[in-house]
N, C-alpha and C positions, 0 to 999 in steps of 0.2 A: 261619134260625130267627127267630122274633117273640118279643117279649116276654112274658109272661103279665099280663093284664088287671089296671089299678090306677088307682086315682080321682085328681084332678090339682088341686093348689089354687097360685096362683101368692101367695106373701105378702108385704102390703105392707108390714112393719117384722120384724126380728129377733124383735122380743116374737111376733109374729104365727106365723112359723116356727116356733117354741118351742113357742108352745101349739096348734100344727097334729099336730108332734112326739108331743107327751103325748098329746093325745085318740086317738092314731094306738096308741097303746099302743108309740110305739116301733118298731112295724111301719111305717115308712117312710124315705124317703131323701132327702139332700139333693141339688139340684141346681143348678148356676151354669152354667159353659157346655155341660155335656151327651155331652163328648166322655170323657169317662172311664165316666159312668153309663152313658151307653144304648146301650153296646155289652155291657158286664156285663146288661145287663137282656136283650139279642137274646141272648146265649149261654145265660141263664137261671141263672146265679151269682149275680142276684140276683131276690129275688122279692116286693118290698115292698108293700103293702095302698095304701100313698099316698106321689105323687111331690110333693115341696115345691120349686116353683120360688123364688129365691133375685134372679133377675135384676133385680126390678124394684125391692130395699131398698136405700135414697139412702144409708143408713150404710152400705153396701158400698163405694160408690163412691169417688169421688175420690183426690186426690195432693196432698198437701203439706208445710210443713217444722212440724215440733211442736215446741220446748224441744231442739234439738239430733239431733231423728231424723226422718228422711222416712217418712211414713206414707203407705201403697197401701192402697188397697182393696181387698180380698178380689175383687172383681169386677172390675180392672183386664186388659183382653186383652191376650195377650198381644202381638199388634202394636201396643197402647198399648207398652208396655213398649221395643219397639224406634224410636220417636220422640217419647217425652217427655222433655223435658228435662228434667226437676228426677230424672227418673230416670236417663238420662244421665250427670249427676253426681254424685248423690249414692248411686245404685244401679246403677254402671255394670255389673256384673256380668250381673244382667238385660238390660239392654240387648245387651250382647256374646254372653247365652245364647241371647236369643231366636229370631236366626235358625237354629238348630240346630233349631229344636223343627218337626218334622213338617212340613206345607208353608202355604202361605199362609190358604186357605180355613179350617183348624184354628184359626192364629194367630188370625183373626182374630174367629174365637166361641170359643175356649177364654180359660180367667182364671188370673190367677197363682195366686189362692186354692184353684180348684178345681186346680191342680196340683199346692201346694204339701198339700193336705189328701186326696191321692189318693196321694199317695207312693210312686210309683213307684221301684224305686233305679235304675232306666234313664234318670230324666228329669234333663233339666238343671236346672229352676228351684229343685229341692230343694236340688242341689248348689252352687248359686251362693248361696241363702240361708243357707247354713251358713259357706260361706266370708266372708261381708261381715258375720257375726255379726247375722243378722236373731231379730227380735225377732216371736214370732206374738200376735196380739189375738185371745184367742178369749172368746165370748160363751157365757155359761149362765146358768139361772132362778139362779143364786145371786150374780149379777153378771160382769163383768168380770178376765182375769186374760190376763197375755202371759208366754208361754212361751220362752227361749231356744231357738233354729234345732237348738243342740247336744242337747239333751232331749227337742225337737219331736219328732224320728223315733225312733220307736221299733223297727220292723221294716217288714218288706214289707208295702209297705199300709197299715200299722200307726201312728198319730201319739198325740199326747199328747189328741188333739179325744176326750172321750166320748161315750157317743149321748147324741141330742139335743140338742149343742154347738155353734156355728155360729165356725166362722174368720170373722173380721170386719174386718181387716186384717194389713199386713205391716209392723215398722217397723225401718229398716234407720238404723244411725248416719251423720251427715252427715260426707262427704270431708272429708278432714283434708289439709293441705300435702303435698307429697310422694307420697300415695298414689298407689297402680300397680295394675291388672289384666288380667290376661290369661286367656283362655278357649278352653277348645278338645275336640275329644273325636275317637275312633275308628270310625266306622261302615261296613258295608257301602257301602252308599247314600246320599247325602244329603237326609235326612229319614227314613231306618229308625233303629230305635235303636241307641244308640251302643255297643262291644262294650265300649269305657272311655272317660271322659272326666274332666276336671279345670276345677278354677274355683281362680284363687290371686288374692290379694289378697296387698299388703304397702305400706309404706311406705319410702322413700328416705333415710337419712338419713343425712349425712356420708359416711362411708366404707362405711356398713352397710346394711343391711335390718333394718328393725323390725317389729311387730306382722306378724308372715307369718303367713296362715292358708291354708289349702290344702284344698281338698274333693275326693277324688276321688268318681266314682259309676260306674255299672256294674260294680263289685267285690265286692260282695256284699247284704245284705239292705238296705241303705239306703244312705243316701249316709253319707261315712265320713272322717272327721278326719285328713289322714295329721299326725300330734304328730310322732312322729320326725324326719320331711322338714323339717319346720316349724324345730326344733331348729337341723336342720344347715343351716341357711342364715340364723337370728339370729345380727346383730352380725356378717356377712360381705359383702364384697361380692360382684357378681351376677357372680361366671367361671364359667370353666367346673370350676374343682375344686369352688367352692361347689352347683354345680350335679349337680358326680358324687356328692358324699357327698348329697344329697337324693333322686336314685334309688336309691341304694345302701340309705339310708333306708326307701324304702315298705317292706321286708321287714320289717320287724317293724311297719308301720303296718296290712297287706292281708294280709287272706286269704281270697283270693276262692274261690269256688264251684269246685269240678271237676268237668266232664262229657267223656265219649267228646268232642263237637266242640268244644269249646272247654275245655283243660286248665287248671287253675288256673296253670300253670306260664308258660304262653301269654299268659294275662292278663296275669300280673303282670311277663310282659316287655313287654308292648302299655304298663301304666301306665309303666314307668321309661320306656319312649323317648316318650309322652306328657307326663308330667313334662318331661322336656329338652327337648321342642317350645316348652312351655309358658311355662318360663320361660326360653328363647330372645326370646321374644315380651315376657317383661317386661324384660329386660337394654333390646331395642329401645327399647322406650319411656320408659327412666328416664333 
């Protein structure tokens, strides 16, 4: 199937976008790397008067450290994402997502932005920006305003972006001492999506684990907070009972979906022996 016929402006500044947006009456779409739009546009779910490409605005781009937080660019690829260093470190969760996400060719025209503003709850980058307590930069005619990663999603598909809004970066808080992450997720195949996966962050301290944040995705309409998990592994260190009571946990964190091939029941066992994969992998590294 082909897409239905629509006028194409590539724009050189945000302001520019915006006001492509309005004269559009609204009737158009934003696009960065393409790989989420213009397959919704071949199925015909979407059907927009005008496609605004986004690729060529310099405020998308770049990577740096700002007053305490590493700021990405909304237009950052994701194989940026799997060999920058300042990402690396200070957003290593990305980095450790990236090679999960679909296979090289995607990597490397798809953008964090457009993943993170596509919200898939099957994809990884949503779940990893939750977990590192990432900060969204989003632009409108009324200025500037950044959204916590926790509020950003709203539902399937769904994010806090309004129309005619543009994600304009990601800013994620700079590693602290101590800090640990570990990434991983469940799929058929390597590059289909994942049936569950997990992004936890925590920090090492003394005897304990502090600031644990933990995202699972594939669980239901977004990517999804487990507090519980999180609970029972503050102020413990990383065994393995610390680690039983944190699967025992997801039950009151998930409630995932139930269908004939895949039972909620099934999930939510794939997440606890995911969880204990997961932070197997962080005990390793601390």
């Amino acid at each position: 199937m082909k897409s239905p016929k629509f006028d194409y402006v590539r724009a050189g500044s945000v302001a520019d976008a915006m006001t492509a947006y309005a004269e559009a009456d609204g009737d158009a779409v934003f696009v960065s790397g393409g790989h989420s739009v213009v397959p919704s546009l071949a199925l015909r779910l979407q059907a927009p008067a005008l496609m605004i490409d986004l690729s060529a605005i310099e405020a998308l781009s770049g990577i740096d450290l700002r007053d305490g937080w590493l700021r990405i660019g909304a237009m950052t690829r994701h194989a940026q994402a799997m060999t920058d260093p300042l990402i690396a470190t200070h957003a290593p969760l990305f980095a450790a997502a990236a090679p999960f996400v679909a296979h090289p060719a995607i990597r490397n025209r798809g953008t964090l932005g457009g993943s993170l503003a596509h919200a898939d709850p099957a994809s990884e980058f949503p779940a990893a920006a939750l977990a590192m307590r990432a900060e969204l930069e989003i632009a409108s005619a009324q200025g500037i305003r950044r959204v916590p990663a926790d509020d950003f999603f709203v539902d399937i598909y769904e994010t806090a972006i309004e129309p005619g809004e543009v994600l304009q970066a990601i800013h994620v808080p700079c590693a602290v001492a101590g800090q640990m992450v570990a990434f991983d997720e469940i799929a058929r195949r390597r590059g289909d999506y994942a049936m569950v996966g997990a992004a936890v962050q925590a920090v090492s301290a003394g005897e304990g684990l502090q600031d644990v944040s933990i995202a699972m995705f594939s669980v239901g309409n977004r990517p999804v907070r487990a507090a519980s998990a999180q609970v029972a592994l503050t102020g413990r260190a990383l065994d393995a009972p610390a680690i039983a009571a944190a699967q025992a946990a997801l039950a009151d964190d998930l409630d995932p979906p139930d269908d004939p091939q895949f039972p909620a029941s099934m999930r939510l066992h794939l997440a606890r022996v995911l969880l204990g994969r997961v932070l197997a992998k962080l005990e390793t590294a601390a």
